[in-house]
matplotlib code that plots the C-alpha trace (Angstrom):
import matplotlib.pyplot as plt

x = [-78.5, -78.3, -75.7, -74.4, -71.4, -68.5, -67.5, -63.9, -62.1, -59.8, -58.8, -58.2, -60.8, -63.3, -67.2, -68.8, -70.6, -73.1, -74.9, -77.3, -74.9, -72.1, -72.8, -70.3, -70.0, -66.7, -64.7, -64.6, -63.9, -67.0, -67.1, -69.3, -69.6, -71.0, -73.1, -69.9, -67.5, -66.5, -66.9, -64.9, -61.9, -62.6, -63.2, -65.5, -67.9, -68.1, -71.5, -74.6, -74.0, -72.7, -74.2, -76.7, -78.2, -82.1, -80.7, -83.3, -81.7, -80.2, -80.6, -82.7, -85.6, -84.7, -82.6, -79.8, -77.4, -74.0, -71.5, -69.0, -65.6, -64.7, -62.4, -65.4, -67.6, -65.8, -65.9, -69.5, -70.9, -68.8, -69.2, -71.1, -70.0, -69.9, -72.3, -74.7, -74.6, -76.4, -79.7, -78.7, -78.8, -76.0, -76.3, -73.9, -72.6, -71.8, -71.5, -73.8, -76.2, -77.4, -77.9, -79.7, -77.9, -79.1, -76.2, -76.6, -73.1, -69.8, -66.2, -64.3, -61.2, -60.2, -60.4, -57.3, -58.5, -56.7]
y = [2.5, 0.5, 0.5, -2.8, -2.0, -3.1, -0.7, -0.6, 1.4, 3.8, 7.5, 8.3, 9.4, 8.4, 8.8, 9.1, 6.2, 6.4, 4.3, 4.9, 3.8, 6.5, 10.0, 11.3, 9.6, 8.0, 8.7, 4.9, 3.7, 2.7, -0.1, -0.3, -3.9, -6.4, -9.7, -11.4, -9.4, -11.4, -14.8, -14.2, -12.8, -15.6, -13.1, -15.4, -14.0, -14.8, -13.5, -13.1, -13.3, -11.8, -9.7, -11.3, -10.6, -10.3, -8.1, -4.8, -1.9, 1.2, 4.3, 7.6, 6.8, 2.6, 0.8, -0.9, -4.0, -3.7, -5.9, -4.4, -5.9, -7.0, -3.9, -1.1, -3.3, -1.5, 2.2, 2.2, -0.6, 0.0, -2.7, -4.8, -8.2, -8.6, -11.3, -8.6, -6.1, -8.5, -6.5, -3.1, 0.0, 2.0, 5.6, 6.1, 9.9, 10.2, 13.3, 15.0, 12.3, 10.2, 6.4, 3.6, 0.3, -3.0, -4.6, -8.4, -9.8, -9.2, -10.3, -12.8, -10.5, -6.6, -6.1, -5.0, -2.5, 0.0]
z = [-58.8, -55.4, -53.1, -51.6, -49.7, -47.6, -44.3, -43.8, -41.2, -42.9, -42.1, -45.5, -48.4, -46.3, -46.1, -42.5, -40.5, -37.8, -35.7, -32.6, -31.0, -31.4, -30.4, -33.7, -37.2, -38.1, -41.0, -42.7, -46.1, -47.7, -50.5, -53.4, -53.9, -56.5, -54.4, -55.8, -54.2, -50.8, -52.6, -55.4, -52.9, -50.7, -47.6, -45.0, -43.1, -39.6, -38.2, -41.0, -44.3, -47.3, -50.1, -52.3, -55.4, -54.3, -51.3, -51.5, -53.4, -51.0, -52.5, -52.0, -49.1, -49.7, -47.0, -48.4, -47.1, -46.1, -44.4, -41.6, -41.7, -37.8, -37.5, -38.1, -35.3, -31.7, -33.8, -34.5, -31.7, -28.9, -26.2, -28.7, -30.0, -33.4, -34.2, -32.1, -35.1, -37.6, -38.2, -37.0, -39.4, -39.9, -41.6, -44.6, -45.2, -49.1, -50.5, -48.8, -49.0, -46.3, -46.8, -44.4, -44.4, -42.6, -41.4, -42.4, -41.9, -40.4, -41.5, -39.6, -40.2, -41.2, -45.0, -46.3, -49.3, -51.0]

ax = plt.figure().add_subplot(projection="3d")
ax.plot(x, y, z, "-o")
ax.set_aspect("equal")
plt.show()
């Protein structure tokens, strides 16, 4: 199954992030999201876009999409602006598993998720 997902700074029950751009992965929350998921929540997006539908599947050897919320942006591009990111890949650590994600949009604020 793909994985669409939402990357949300949190230090607890966490999966690891990296990016070229940071020498050690950081431990952020990592949601598995539906295309629907900002629009129905009414979350905008301030740089790219949100999920969508005909986004490629992530999985095994297939980049996947994600979108950073504005919070995760400094941890994993330090010195970066935000609507900088759009297009970079980011490596998701899931249970041992290790996922490619294009970055295609960024949230205008922090996602509040619990």
């Amino acid at each position: 199954e793909g994985l669409d997902a939402v990357v949300v700074p949190r230090r607890q029950r966490a999966s690891t992030v990296a990016s070229a751009a940071i020498e050690e992965p950081e431990r952020m929350q990592i949601v598995s999201a539906p295309p629907s998921y900002l629009d129905t929540l009414n979350i905008p997006v301030a740089h790219g876009r949100g999920l969508r539908a005909d986004d490629p599947e992530g999985g095994i050897g297939r980049e996947g999409t994600c979108v950073l919320d504005n919070a995760s942006v400094p941890r994993l591009f330090p010195d970066r602006d935000p609507a900088d990111v759009v297009g970079e890949t980011i490596t998701l650590r899931i249970d041992r598993l290790e996922r490619s994600m294009r970055v295609v949009g960024v949230l205008s604020d922090p996602l509040r998720y619990r």
